[in-house]
NUPATI-138197 format. One record per residue (C-alpha): residue in three letters; x, y, z. Coordinates in steps of 0.25 Angstrom, whole numbers, padded with zeros to 4 digits, always signed. Each point is the difference from the previous one (the first is absolute). Layout:
N
ALAXYZ ...
END
This chain:
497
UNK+0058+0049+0051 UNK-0006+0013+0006 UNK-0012+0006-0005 UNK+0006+0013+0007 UNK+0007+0008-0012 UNK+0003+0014-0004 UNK-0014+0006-0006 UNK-0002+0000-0016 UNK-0008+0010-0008 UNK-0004-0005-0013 UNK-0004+0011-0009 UNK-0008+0002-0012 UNK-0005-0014-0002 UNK-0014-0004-0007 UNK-0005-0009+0011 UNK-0010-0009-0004 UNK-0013-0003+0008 UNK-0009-0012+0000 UNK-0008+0006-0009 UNK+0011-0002-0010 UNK+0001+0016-0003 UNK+0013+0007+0000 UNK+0000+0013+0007 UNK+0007+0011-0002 UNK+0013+0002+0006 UNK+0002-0003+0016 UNK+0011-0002+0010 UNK-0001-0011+0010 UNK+0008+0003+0015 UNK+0005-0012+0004 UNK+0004-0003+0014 UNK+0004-0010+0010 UNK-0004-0010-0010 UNK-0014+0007-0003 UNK-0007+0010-0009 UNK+0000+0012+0008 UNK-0009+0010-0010 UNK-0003-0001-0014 UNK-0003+0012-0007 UNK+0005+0011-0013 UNK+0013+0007+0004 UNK+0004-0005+0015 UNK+0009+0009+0008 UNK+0015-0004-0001 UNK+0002-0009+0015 UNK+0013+0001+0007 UNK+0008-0010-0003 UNK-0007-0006-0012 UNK+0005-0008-0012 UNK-0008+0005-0012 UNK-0004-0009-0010 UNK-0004+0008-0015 UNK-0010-0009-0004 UNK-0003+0008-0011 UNK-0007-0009-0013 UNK-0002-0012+0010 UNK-0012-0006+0005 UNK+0000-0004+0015 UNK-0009-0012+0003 UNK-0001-0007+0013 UNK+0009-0012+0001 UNK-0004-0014-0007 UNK-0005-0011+0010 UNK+0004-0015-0004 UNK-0009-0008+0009 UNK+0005-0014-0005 UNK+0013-0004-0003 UNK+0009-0010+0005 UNK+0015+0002+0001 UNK+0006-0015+0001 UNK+0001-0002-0013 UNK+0006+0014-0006 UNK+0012-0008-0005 UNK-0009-0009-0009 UNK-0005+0011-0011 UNK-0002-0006-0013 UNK+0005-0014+0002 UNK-0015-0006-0003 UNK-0009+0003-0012 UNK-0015-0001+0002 UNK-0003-0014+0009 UNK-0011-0003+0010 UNK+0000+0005+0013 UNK+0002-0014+0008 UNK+0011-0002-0010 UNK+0007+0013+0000 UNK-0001-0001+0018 UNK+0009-0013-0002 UNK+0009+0005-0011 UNK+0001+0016+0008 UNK-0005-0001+0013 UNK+0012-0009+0006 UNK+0011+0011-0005 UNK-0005+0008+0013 UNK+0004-0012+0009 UNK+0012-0003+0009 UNK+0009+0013-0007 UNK+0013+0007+0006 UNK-0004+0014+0007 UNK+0009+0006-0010 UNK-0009-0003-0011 UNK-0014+0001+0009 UNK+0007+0015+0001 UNK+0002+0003-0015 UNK-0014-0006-0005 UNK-0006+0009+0009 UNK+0007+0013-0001 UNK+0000-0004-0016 UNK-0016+0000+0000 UNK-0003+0011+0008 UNK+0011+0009-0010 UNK-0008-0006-0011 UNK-0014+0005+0007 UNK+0006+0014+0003 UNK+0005+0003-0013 UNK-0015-0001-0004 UNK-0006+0010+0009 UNK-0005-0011+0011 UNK+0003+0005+0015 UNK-0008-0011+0007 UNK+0004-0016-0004 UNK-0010-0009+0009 UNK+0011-0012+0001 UNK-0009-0014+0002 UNK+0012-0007+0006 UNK+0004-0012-0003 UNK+0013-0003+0008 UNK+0012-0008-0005 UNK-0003-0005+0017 UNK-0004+0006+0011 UNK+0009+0005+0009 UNK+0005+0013+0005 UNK+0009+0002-0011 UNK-0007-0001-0013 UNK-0009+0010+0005 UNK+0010+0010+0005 UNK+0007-0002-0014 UNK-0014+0004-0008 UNK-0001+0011+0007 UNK+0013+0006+0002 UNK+0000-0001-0017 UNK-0016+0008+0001 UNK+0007+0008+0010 UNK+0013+0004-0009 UNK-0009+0002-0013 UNK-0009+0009+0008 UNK-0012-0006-0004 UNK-0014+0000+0008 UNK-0003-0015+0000 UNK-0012-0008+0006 UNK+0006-0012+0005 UNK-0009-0013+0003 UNK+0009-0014+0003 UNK-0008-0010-0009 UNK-0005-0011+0010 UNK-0008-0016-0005 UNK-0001-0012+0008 UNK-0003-0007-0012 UNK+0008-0007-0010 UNK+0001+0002-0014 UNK-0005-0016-0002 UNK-0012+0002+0008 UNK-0005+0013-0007 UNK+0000-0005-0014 UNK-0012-0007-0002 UNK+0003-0014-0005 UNK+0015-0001+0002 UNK+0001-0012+0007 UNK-0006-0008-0008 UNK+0006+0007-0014 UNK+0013+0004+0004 UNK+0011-0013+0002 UNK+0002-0004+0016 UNK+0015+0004-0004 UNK-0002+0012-0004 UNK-0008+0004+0014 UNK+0011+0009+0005 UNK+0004+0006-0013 UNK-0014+0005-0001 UNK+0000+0006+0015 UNK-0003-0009+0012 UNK+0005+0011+0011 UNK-0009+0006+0010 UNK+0003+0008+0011 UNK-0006+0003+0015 UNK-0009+0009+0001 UNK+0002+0007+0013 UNK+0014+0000-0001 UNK-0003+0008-0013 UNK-0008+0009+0006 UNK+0011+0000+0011 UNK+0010+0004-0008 UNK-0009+0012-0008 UNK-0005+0005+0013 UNK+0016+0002+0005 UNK+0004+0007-0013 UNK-0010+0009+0003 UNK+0006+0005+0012 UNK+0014-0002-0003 UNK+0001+0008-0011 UNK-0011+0011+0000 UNK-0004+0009-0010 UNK+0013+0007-0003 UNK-0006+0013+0002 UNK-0013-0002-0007 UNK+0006-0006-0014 UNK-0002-0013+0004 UNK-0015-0004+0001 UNK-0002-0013+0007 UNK-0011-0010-0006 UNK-0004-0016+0001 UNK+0000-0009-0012 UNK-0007-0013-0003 UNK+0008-0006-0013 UNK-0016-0006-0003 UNK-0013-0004+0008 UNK+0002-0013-0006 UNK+0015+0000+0004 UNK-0004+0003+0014 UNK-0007-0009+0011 UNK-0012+0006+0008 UNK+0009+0001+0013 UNK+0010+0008-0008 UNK-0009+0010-0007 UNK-0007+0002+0014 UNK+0013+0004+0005 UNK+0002+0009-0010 UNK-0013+0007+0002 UNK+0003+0000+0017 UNK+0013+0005-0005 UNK-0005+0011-0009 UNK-0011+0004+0011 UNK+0011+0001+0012 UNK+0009+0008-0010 UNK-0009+0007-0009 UNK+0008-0004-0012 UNK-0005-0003-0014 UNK+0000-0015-0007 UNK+0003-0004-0014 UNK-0003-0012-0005 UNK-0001-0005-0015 UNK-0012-0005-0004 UNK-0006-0008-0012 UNK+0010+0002-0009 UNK-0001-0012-0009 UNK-0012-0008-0004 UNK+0006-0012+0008 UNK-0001+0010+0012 UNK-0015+0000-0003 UNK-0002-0014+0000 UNK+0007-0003+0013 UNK-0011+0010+0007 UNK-0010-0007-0006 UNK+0005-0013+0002 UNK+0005+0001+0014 UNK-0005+0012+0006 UNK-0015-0006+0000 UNK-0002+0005+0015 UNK+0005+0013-0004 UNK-0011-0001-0011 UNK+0011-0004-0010 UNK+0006+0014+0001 UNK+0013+0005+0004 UNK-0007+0014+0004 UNK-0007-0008+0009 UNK+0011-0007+0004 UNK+0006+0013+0004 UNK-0013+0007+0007 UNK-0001-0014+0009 UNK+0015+0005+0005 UNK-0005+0016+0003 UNK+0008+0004-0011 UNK-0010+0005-0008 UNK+0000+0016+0002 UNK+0006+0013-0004 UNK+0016-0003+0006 UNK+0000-0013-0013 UNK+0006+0004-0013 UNK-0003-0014-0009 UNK+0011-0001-0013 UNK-0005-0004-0015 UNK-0014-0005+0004 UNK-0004-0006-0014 UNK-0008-0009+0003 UNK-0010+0005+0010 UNK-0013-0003+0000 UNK-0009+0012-0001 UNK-0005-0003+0014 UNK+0012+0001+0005 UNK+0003+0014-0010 UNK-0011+0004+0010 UNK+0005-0004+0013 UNK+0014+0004-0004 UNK-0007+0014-0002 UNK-0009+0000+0011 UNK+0011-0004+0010 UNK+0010+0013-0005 UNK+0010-0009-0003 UNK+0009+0005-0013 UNK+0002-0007-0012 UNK+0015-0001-0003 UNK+0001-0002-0017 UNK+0010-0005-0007 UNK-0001+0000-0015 UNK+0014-0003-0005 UNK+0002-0013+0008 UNK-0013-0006-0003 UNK+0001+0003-0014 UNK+0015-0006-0001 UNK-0005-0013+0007 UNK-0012-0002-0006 UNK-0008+0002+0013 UNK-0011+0006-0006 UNK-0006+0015+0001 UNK-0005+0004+0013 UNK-0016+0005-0002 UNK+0005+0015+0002 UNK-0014+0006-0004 UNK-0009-0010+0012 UNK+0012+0006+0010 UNK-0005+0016-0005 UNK-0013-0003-0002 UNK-0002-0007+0015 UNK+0009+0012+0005 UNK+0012-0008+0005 UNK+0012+0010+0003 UNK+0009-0005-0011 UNK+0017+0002+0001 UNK+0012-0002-0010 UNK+0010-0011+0001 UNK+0013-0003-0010 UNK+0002-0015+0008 UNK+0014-0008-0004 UNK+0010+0005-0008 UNK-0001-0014-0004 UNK-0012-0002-0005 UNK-0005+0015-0004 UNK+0014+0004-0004 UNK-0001+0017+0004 UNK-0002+0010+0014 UNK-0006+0008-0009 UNK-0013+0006+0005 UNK-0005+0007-0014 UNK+0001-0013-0004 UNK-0009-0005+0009 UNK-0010+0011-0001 UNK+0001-0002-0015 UNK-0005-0014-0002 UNK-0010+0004+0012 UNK-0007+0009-0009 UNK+0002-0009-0012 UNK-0005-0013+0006 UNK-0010+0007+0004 UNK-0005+0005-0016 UNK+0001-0013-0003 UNK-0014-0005+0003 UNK-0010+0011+0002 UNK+0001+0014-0003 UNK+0000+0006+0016 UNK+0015-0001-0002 UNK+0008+0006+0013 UNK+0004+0014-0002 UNK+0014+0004-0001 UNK-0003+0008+0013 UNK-0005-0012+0008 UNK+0013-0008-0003 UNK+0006+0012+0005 UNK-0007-0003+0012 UNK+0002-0013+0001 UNK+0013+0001+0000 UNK+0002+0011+0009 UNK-0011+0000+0012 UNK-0006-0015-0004 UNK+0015-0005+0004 UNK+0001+0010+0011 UNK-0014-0005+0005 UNK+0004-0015-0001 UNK+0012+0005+0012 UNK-0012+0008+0009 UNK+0009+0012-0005 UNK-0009+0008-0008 UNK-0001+0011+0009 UNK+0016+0000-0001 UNK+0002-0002-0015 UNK-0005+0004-0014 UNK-0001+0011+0001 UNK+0007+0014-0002 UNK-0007+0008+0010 UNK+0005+0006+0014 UNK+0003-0011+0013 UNK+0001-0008-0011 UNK+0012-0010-0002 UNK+0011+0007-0010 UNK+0001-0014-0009 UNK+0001+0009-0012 UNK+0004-0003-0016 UNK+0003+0012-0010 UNK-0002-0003-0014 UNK+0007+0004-0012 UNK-0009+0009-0007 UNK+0009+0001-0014 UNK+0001-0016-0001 UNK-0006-0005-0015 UNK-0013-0006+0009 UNK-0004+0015+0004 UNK+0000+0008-0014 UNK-0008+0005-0001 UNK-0009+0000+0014 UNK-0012-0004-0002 UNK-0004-0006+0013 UNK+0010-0006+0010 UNK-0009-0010+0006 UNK-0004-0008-0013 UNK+0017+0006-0004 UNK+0007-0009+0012 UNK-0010-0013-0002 UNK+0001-0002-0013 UNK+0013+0010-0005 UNK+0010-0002+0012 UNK+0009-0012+0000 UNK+0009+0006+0013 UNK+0009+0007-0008 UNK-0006+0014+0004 UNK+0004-0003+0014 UNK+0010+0009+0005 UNK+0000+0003+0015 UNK-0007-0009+0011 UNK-0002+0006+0016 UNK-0002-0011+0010 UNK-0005+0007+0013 UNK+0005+0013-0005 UNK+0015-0009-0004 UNK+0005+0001-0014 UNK+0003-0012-0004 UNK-0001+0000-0015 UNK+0008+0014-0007 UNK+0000+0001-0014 UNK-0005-0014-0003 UNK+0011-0006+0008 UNK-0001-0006+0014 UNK+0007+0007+0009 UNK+0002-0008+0012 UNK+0005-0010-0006 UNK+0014-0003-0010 UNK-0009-0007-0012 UNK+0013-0005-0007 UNK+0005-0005+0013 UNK-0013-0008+0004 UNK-0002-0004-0016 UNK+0016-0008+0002 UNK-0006-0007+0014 UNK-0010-0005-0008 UNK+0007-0005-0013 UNK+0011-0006+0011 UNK-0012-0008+0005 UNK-0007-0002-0011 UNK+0007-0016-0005 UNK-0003-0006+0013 UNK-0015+0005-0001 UNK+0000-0006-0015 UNK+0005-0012+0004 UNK-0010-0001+0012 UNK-0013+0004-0012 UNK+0005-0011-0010 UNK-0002-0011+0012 UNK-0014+0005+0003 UNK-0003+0002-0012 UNK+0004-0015-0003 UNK-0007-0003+0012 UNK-0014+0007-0006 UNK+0003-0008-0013 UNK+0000-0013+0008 UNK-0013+0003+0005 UNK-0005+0007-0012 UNK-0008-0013-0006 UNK-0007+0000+0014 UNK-0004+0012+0000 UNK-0007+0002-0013 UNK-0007-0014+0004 UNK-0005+0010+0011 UNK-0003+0011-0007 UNK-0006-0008-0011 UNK-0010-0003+0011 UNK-0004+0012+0005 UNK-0003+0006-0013 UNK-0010-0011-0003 UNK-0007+0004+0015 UNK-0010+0010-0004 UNK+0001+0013+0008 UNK-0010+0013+0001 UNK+0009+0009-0002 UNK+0007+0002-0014 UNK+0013+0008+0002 UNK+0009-0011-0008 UNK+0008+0008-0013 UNK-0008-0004-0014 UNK+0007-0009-0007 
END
């Protein structure tokens, strides 16, 4: 897709600034994929669609920095279960699938995304396998929705046995490869990333290349030192998971002693502790490492909806603003948090953030969290979030007239805690409209929605089997978590009972 198209002049639109004010009236100019000039009452330009966004806001487009796309397909199956059990029961649906459905459970989540004002998806991979034409086929589908996406091919070394603390004495010897006994080269991983890179290219600047570490303690030191020479030589970003669960925090501590019992450490030891690492959750970091996480530049990437739904805990969102930490947005798995719905997202930030003290983030700093912090977690903020000339057009108009909006009395604290994503009506990706009227207009809804239902009884069948396999290992498990609750830990992130 190119970013070369005819110019647009959006006219009479309240755009919001950071500030969270609406102004009055302006136009915006956009061409060649960027705002041109913004200001009241723009001359006509030869050869100009005009756009009458009259009784529309116009925000800069929403930034998801976490979200993973394999397992799009498996939306509602699960109620609220633990994260080691819900990866056994979820994770395996992105495993070994046809390209045909790799294709529609991509294009499906980025629709979903787009349909809620986010231009930017940062898609931590993880890849039914590696070859050539699994990734093709992800990014043909980001390609065909139109979408900006941050993509990032999730890399460990490490089996899923060997990064649960305990599980080869709790969980039954024949139920070792039903857990996860697979690992996997690291140079040939890297390999393979590195040769991606290259083959594809960043299809006109919508696609943004990054690295991704599944987890420091799902990685061997050889592997995360590749990654940070591979991140150096290329200048790309890393992603990585960290502490998500209290079981995540005993295994540092347990067998990261000469890391100082810390995955931060862990991380630092490898030369990826600096301003190109974007950590996602973080609930259970020590304040310590709050401080090196700040002191590095590294973002903070939170994900409120998932660890709420699988009872991760509630990551210390007021140590990561009071140490400074540039904090992002992220909407995770359709499994596990259900939505791609930023206003969601910015809600609960501001809400979680209430529950405890009174310093509750403003409506405006989720704002910016989910604009700039995203874009900033992608080395991109001097690109995105903004509504400004050079900049980016990623733009989303709001509907004004929806119930959410009457009557106006701030449209900050009005799109936090009012909007649901049903005032969305147009979205612009580099100066493209791909979403008219509420609709998705590159592509045929109704024809991806029968896709998806004609794949949908294998992918059931595929979730009953894990999810038999996660019952079988279900006793063992708890024996595990059983134990690491009765560990004491510093940090107290775990859900009140």
């Amino acid at each position: 897709m190119s970013q070369t198209t005819a110019p647009i002049l959006l006219r009479h639109a309240r755009v919001m600034q950071h500030a969270g004010a609406l102004l009055t009236e302006l136009d915006v100019l956009i061409a060649d994929g960027r705002i041109a000039e913004v200001a009241p009452e723009l001359s006509p330009v030869e050869g100009a669609a005009v756009v009458d966004l009259s009784g529309h806001a116009l925000l800069p487009g929403f930034f998801n920095a976490h979200y993973h796309s394999h397992d799009t397909l498996a939306k509602g199956m699960f109620d609220s279960i633990p994260l080691e059990e819900w990866s056994i029961a979820a994770g395996g649906v992105g495993r070994r699938r046809s390209l045909e459905e790799i294709h529609a459970r991509t294009l499906l989540g980025a629709v979903e995304c787009l349909r809620n004002g986010i231009t930017t998806v940062q898609d931590f991979a993880n890849l039914a396998f590696m070859d050539d034409a699994c990734v093709d086929t992800m990014l043909d589908a980001y390609a065909e929705a139109g979408i900006r996406v941050v993509f990032a091919i999730s890399v460990r070394d490490r089996s899923q046995l060997d990064t649960i603390p305990w599980s080869r004495e709790l969980v039954p010897v024949n139920l070792h490869e039903r857990l996860g006994v697979e690992s996997d080269d690291p140079e040939r991983q890297l390999a393979f990333v590195e040769h991606q890179i290259d083959r594809r290219g960043d299809r006109e600047g919508l696609v943004q290349w990054a690295l991704a570490a599944s987890a420091p303690h799902r990685c061997s030191p050889s592997l995360l030192r590749g990654l940070a020479d591979l991140a150096q030589r290329r200048s790309l970003h890393v992603y990585t998971h960290l502490y998500e669960t209290r079981m995540q925090r005993i295994y540092a501590r347990e067998l990261l002693g000469e890391y100082g019992g810390s995955m931060v450490g862990y991380l630092a030891a490898a030369g990826l502790m600096n301003s190109h690492l974007a950590v996602a959750h973080g609930i259970w970091t020590a304040q310590s490492e709050i401080e090196q996480l700040a002191d590095s530049g590294a973002t903070v990437i939170l994900n409120l909806m998932s660890n709420l739904r699988l009872g991760s805990g509630v990551a210390p969102i007021h140590a990561y603003r009071r140490a400074g930490t540039t904090i992002a947005l992220g909407c995770d798995n359709l499994s596990c948090s259900d939505v791609q719905n930023p206003f969601q997202a910015m809600k609960l930030f501001c809400l979680m953030g209430a529950a405890s003290v009174h310093d509750a983030p403003s409506a405006v700093e989720a704002l910016h969290a989910a604009t700039i912090g995203g874009a900033t977690s992608a080395g991109m903020a001097d690109q995105l979030g903004a509504i400004a000339p050079g900049m980016l057009a990623d733009l989303v108009a709001i509907d004004l007239a929806d119930p959410a909006y009457r009557p106006l009395n701030d449209l900050a604290r009005q799109l936090v805690f009012a909007e649901s994503g049903r005032g969305v009506r147009h979205v612009w990706v580099a100066g493209r409209p791909v979403v008219i009227d509420g609709r998705c207009r590159t592509v045929d809804e109704e024809r991806l929605v029968a896709e998806v239902e004609s794949l949908m009884p294998s992918v059931r069948r595929d979730l009953e089997d894990l999810q038999r396999t996660a019952g079988l290992l279900r006793p063992a498990l708890r024996q595990i978590m059983e134990r690491a609750e009765a560990r004491d830990v510093d940090e107290g992130r775990s859900l009140p009972p």
